[in-house]
PLY file of the C-alpha trace (Angstrom):
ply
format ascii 1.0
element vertex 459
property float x
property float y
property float z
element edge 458
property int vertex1
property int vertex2
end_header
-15.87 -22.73 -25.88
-12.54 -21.74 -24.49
-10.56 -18.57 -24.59
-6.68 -19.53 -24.11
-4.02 -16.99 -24.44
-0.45 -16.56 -25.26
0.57 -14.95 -21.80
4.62 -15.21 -23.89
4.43 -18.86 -25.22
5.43 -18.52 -28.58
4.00 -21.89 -29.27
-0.20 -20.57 -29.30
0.72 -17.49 -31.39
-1.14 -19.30 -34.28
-4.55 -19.23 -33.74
-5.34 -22.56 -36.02
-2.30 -24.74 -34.66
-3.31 -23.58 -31.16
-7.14 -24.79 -31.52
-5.74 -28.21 -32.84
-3.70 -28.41 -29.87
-6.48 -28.05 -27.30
-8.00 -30.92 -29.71
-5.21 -33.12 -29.08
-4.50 -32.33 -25.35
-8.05 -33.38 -24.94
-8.21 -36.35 -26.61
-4.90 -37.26 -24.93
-5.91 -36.32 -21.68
-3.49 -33.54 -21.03
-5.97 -31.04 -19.55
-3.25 -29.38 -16.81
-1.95 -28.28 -20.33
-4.77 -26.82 -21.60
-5.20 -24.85 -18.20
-2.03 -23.34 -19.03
-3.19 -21.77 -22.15
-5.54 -19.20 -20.36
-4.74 -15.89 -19.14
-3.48 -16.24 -15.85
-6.22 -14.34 -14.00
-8.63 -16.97 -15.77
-6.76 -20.24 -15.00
-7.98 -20.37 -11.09
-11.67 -20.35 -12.84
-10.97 -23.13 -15.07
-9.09 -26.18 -12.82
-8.05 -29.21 -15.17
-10.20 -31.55 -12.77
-13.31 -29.62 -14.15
-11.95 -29.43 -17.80
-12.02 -33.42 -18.12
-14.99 -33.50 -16.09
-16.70 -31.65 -19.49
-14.71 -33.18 -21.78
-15.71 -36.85 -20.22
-19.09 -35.59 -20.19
-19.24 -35.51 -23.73
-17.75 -38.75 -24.34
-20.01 -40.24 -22.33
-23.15 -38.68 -24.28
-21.54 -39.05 -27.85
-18.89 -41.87 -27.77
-15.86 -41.16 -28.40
-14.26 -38.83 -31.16
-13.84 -40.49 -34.66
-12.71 -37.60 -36.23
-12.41 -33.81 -36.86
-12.85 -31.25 -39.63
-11.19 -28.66 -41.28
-10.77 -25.51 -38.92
-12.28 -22.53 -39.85
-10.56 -19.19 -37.90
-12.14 -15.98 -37.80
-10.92 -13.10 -36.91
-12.00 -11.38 -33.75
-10.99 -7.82 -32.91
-7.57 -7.07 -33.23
-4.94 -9.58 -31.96
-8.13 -12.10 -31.56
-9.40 -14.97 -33.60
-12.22 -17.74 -33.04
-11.62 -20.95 -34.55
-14.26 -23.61 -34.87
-13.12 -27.36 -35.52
-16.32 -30.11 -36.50
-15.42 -32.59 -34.07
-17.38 -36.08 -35.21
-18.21 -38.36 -32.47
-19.43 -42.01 -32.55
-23.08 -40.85 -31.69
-23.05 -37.35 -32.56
-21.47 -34.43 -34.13
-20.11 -31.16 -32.11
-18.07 -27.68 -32.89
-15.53 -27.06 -30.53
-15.12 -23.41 -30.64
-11.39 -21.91 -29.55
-11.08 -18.26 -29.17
-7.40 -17.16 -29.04
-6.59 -13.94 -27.80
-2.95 -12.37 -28.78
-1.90 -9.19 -28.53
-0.94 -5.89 -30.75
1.51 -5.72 -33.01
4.32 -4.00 -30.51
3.92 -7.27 -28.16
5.87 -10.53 -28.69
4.95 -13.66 -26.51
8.79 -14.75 -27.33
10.29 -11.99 -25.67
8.48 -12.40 -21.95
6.72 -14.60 -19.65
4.20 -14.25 -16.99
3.35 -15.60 -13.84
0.26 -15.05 -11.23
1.10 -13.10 -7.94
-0.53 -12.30 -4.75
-0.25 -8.33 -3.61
-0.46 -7.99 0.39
-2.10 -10.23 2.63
-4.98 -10.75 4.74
-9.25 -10.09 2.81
-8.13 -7.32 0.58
-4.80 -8.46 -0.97
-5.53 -8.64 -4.55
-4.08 -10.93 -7.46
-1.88 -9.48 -10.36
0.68 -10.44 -12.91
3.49 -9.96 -13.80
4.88 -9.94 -16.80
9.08 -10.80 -16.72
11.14 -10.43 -20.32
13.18 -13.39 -21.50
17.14 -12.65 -21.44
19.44 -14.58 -22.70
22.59 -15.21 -20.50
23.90 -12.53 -17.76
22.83 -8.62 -18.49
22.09 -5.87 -16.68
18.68 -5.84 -14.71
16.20 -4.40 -16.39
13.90 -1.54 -15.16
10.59 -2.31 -13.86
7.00 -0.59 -13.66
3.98 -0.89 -11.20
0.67 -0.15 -13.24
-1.83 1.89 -11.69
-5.89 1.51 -13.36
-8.22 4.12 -13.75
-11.01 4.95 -12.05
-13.85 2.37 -10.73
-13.54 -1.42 -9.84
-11.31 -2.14 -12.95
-9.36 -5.44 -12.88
-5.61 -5.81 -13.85
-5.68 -5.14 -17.92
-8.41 -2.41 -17.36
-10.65 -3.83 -19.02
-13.08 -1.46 -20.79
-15.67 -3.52 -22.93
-13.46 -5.44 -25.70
-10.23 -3.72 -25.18
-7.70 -3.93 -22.12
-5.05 -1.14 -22.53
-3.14 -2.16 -19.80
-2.93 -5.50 -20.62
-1.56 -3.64 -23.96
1.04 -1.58 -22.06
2.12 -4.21 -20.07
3.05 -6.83 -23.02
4.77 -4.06 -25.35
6.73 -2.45 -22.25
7.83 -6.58 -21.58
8.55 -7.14 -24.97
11.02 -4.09 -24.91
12.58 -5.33 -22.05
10.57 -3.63 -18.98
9.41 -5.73 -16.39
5.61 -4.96 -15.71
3.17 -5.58 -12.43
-0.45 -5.13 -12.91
-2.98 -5.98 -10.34
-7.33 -6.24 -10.18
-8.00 -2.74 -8.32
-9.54 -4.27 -4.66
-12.61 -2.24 -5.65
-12.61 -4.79 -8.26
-11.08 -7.74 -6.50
-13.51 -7.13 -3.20
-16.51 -4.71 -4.10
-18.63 -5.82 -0.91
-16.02 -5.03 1.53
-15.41 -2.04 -0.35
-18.58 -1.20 -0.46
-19.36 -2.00 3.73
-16.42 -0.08 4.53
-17.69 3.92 4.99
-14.26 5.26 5.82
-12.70 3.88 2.65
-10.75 6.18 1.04
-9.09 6.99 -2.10
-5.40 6.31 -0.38
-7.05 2.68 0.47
-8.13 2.46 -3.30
-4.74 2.22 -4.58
-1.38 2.63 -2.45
-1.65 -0.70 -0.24
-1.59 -2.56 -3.24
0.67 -0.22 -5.11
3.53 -0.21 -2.54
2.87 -4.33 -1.89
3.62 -4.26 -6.41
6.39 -1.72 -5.63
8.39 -4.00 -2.91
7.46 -7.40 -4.68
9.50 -5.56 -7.89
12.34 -4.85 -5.79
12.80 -8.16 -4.13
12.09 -10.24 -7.21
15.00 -11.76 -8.15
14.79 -10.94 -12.20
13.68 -7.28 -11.16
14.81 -6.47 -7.67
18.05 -4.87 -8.88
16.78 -2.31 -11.19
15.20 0.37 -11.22
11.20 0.76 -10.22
9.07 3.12 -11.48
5.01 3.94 -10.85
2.80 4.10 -14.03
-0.38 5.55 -13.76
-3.36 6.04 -16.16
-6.57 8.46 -15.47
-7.27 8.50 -12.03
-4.41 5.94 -11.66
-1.89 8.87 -13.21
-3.21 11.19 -10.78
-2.78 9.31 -7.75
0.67 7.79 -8.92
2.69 11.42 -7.39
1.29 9.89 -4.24
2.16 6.51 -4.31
5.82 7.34 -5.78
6.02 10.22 -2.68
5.39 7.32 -0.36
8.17 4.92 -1.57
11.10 6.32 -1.56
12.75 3.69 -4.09
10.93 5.08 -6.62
13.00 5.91 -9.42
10.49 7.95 -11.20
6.68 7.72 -12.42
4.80 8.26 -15.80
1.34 9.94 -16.13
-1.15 8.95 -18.27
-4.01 11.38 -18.78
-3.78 11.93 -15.45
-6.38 14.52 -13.91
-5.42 17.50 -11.87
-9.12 18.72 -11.52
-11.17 17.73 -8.92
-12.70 14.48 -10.14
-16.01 15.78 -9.04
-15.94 18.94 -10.99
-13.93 16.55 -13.48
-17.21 14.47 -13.44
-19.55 17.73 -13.61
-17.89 19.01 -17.04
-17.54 15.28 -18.67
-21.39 15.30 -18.45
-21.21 18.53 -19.99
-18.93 17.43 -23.14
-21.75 14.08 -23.88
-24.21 16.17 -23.27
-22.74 18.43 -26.42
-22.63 15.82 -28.49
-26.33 15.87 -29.42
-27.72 19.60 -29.11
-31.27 17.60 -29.69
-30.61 16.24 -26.00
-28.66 18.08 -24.42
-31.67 20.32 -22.74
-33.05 17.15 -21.41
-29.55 16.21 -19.51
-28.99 19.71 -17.85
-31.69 18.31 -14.41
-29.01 15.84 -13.92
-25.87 18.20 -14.60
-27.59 20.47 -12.04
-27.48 17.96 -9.49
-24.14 16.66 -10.20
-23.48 20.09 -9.73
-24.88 20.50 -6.52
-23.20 17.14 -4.95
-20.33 18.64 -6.41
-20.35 21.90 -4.55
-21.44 19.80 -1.02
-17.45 18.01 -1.68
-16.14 21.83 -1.59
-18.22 22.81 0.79
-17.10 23.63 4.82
-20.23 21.23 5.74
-18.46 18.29 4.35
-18.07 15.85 7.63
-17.39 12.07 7.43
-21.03 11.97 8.78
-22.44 13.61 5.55
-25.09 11.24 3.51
-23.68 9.61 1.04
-26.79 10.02 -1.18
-26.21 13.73 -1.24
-22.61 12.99 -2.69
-21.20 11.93 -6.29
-21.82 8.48 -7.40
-23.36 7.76 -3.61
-19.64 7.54 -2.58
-19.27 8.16 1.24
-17.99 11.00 2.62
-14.45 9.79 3.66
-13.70 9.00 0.24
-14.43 12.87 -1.03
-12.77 14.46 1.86
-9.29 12.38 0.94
-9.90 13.51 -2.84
-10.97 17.38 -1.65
-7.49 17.15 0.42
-4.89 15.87 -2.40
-3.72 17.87 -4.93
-1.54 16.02 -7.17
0.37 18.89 -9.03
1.60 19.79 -5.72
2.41 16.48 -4.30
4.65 15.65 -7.96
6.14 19.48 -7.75
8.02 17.65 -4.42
9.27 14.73 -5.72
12.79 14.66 -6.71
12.29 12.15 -9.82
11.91 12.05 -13.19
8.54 12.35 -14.61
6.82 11.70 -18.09
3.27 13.10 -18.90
1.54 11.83 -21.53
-1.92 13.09 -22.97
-3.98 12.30 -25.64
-5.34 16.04 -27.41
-9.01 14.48 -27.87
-9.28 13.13 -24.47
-12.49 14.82 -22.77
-11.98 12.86 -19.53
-8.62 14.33 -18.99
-7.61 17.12 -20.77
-5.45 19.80 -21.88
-6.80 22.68 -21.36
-8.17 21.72 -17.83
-5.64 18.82 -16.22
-2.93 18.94 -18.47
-2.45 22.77 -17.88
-2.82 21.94 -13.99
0.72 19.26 -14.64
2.40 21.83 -16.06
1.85 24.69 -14.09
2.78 22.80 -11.02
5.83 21.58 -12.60
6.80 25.00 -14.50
10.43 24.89 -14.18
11.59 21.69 -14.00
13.93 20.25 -16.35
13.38 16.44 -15.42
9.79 16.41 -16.67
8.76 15.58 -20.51
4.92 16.35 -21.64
4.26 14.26 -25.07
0.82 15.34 -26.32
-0.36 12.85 -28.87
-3.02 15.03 -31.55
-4.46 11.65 -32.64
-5.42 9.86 -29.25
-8.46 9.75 -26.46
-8.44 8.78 -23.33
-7.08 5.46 -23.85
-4.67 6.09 -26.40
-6.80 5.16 -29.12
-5.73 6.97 -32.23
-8.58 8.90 -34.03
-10.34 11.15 -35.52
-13.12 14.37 -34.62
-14.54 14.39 -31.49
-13.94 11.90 -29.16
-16.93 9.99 -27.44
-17.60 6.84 -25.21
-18.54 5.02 -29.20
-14.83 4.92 -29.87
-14.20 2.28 -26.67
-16.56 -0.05 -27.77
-14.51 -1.59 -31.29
-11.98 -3.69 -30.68
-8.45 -2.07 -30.70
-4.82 -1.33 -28.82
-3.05 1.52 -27.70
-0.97 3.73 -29.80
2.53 2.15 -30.84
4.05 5.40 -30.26
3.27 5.82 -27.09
4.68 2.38 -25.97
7.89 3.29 -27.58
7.91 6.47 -25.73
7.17 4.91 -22.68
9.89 2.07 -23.12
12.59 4.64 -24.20
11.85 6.94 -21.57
12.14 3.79 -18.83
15.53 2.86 -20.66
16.72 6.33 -20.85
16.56 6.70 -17.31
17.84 3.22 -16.01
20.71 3.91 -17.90
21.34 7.03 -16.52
21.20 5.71 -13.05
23.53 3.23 -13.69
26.27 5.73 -13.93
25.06 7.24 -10.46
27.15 5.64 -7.65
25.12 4.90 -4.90
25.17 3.54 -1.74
24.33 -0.66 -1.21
24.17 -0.30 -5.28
20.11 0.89 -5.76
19.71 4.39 -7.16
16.86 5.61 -5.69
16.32 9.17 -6.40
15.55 10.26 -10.32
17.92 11.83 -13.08
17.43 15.08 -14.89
16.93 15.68 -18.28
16.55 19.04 -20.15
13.00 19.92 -20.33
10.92 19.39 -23.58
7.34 19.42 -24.26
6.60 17.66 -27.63
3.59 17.67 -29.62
2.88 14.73 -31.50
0.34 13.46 -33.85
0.13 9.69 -33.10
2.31 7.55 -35.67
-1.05 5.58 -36.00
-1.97 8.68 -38.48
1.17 8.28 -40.41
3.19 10.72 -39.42
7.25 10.55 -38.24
8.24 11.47 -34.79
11.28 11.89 -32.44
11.97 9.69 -29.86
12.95 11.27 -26.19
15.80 10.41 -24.33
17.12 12.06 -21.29
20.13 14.01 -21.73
22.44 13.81 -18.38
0 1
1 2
2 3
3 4
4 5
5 6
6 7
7 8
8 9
9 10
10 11
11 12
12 13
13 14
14 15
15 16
16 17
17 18
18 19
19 20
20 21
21 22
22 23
23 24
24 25
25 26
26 27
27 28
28 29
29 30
30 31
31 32
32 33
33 34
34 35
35 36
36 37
37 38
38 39
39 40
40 41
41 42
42 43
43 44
44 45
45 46
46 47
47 48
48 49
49 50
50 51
51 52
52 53
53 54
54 55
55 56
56 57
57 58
58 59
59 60
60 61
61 62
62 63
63 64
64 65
65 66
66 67
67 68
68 69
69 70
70 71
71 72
72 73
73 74
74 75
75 76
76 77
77 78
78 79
79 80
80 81
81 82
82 83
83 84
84 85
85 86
86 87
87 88
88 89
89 90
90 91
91 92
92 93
93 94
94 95
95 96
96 97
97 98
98 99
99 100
100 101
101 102
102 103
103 104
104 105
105 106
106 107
107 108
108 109
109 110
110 111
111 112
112 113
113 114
114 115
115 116
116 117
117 118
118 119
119 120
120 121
121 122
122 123
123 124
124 125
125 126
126 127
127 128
128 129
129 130
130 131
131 132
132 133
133 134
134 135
135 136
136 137
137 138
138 139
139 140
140 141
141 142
142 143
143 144
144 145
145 146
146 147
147 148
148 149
149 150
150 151
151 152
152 153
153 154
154 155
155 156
156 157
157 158
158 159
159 160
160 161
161 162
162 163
163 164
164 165
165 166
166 167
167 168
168 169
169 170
170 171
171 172
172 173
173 174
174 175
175 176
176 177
177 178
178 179
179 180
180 181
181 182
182 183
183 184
184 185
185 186
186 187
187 188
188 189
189 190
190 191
191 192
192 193
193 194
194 195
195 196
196 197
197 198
198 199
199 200
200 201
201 202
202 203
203 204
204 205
205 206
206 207
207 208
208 209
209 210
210 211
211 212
212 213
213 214
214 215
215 216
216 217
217 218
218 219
219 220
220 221
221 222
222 223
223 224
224 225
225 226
226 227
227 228
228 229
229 230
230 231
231 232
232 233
233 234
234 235
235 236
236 237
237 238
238 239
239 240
240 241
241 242
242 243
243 244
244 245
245 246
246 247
247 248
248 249
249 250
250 251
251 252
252 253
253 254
254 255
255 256
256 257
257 258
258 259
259 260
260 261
261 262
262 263
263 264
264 265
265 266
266 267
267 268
268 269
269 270
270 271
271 272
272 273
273 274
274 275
275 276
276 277
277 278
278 279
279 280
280 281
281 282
282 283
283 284
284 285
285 286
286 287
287 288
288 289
289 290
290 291
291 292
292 293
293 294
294 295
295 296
296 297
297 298
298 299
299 300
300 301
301 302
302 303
303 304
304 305
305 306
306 307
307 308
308 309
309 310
310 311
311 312
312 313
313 314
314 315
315 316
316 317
317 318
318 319
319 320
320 321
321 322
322 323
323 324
324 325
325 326
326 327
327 328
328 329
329 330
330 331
331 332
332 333
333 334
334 335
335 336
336 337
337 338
338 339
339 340
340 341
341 342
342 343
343 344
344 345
345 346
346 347
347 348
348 349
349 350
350 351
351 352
352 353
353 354
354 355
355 356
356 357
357 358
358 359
359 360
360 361
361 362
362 363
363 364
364 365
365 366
366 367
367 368
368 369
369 370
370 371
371 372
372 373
373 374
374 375
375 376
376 377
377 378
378 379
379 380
380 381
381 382
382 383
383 384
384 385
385 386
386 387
387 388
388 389
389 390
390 391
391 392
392 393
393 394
394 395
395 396
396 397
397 398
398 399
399 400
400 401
401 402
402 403
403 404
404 405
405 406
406 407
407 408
408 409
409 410
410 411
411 412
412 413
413 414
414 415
415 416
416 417
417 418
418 419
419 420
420 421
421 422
422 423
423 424
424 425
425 426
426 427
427 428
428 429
429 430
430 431
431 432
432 433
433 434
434 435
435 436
436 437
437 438
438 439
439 440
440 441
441 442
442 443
443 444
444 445
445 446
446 447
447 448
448 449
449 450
450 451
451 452
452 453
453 454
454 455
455 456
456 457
457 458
């Protein structure tokens, strides 16, 4: 079985007509092609040496091919299908199983390409992609975004058991014209040094590799001209103010249901919410709230010393992580920045949410006219569109994020490139933000049905 993937060739967008491809390529001997059809964070795991090794294996145990059936394609999840081709052999009959993974609706392989890149240097650099749209003759550069993942050793699409919502921002911000760099977190990318390390810190979790994606995007030659920005989703939106506030290139960032609570109180009322879900249960989960609530209360506590037990704190994190956390405050470090900024939140997000970090955003931000707040009535944490009350269930089916919030996302980007390409500046980069009049919109996702407006800076 194989898994290829568009990653913008038009030419495996068909899920049947790519499975009789591999076919051919086989039986021709063109495996360096087939290697080319898998994601590129898969391709190092599947060299074309050791895809003819297997294929020769086969011929070797079964003859060779005489001929092959009818495909049969099923579909997979959303943007996914498995196809399964009867392959008859001389000695033998076999299924060669194809899955092909596209993308949502909003993303078109035509419109952008990607390639593998290397962010930093040394054990912990950490692999990425980015993901470059196609242009046709000379124009403008486009603006460009860094991603930043959530929370935990996530890899580059942040994947979260069959769905990868970055993977989904990043091909429908590149299919509006955005150039997009996402990167394996190098809590993903190196968990055992992570893990050795007991001064590791939530700075080291994400800005060395953010500002490596940040300085890549500006010296790229298809991006390096316009305009970077720092996307960040959960705990990735609420440690973007910091990475932007370190890079002074930064045009401007976007927050995702970004946190401005403590993430260990954050963690303390999330087990709260599940443990709601089922009043039959919920007595039997309060032993561990209490002690979440107690490790919780150590983090705030004047005791809290890098030589603090690391059993005694959440998740069995050491103590230099929780005394970077108990010292950031990421209202306050966005109320500095002079950029642009767009929050986004989903109303039926319990990891992040409106009444206790979206009310943090904007009461550190009260007054300034170059921040937008879209609150999207349909969505969870991931942008999901849906319905009642949200729980971890809702992750599990396949599915992508919202339409509308791409198209927010991409207009907002556009809005302000274009705006900064009226801005004179000096050695032609615009590095500081523009401001637009301040609106906070609530919207119930278009996934529901309904009509929306669009925001776009007004200079």
């Amino acid at each position: 079985m194989m898994t290829p993937d568009p990653g913008g060739r038009a030419e495996t967008a068909e899920p049947v007509q790519t499975s009789l491809a591999v076919l051919d390529m086989a039986r021709t001997g063109r495996f360096a092609q087939i290697r080319d059809l898998f994601a590129p964070q898969l391709r190092a795991m599947v060299p074309a040496e050791a895809l003819q090794a297997a294929w020769d294996a086969e011929l070797a145990r079964n003859g060779a091919v005489a001929s092959a059936g009818p495909p049969v394609s099923e579909a997979a999840g959303p943007g996914t299908a498995v196809v399964r081709i009867p392959v008859t052999y001389e000695r033998g009959t076999l299924t060669l199983v194809v899955s092909v993974s596209g993308g949502p609706a909003y993303a078109d392989p035509e419109k952008f390409r990607e390639q593998d890149v290397t962010l930093g240097s040394g054990p912990l650099a950490v692999p990425g992609t980015l993901s470059l749209p196609r242009r046709p003759g000379p124009r403008a550069p486009y603006p460009a975004v860094v991603l930043l993942a959530g929370s935990g050793p996530l890899d580059r699409d942040e994947t979260i058991g069959r769905n990868k919502p970055l993977k989904d921002l990043a091909w429908g911000l590149a299919s509006r014209g955005v150039a997009v760099l996402r990167f394996d977190k190098v809590t993903y990318a190196h968990p055992g040094q992570v893990k050795e390390a007991q001064d590791f810190t939530l700075a080291d979790e994400y800005l060395p590799a953010a500002a490596a994606a940040i300085d890549l995007l500006r010296q790229h030659p298809a991006a390096g001209a316009g305009p970077v920005f720092v996307l960040g989703h959960s705990l990735g939106g609420t440690v973007a103010p910091r990475a932007a506030g370190a890079e002074p290139s930064v045009a401007g960032l976007v927050i995702m249901a970004g946190g401005t609570q403590p993430m260990h109180w954050a963690a303390v009322r999330q087990v709260r919410y599940l443990a709601s879900l089922d009043p039959g249960t919920a007595a039997a989960a309060q032993p561990a709230i209490d002690a979440m609530t107690r490790q919780a209360q150590l983090v705030d506590s004047p005791g809290l010393s890098p030589s603090t037990s690391a059993s005694d704190l959440p998740f069995g994190v050491p103590a230099a992580y929780w005394l970077d956390v108990r010292g950031y405050h990421p209202a306050q470090a966005a109320a500095v920045l002079d950029k642009p900024i767009l929050i986004l939140q989903g109303a039926r997000d319990y990891q992040a949410t409106v009444a206790d970090d979206l009310a943090g955003w904007e009461a550190g931000l009260a007054g300034r006219p170059d921040v937008t707040i879209r609150v999207y009535d349909a969505d969870n944490h991931l942008f999901f569109p849906g319905t009642g009350r949200s729980a971890p269930a809702e992750y599990e089916p396949a599915q992508h994020m919202d339409p509308a919030v791409i198209t927010d996302i991409a207009d907002w980007l556009a809005g302000i490139a274009r705006a900064l390409s009226l801005i004179p500046c000096e050695g032609g980069r615009h590095d500081r933000g523009t401001r637009n009049q301040p609106r906070r919109l609530r919207a119930v996702s278009s996934a529901a049905g309904a009509t929306r407006d669009v925001l776009r800076p007004r200079i």
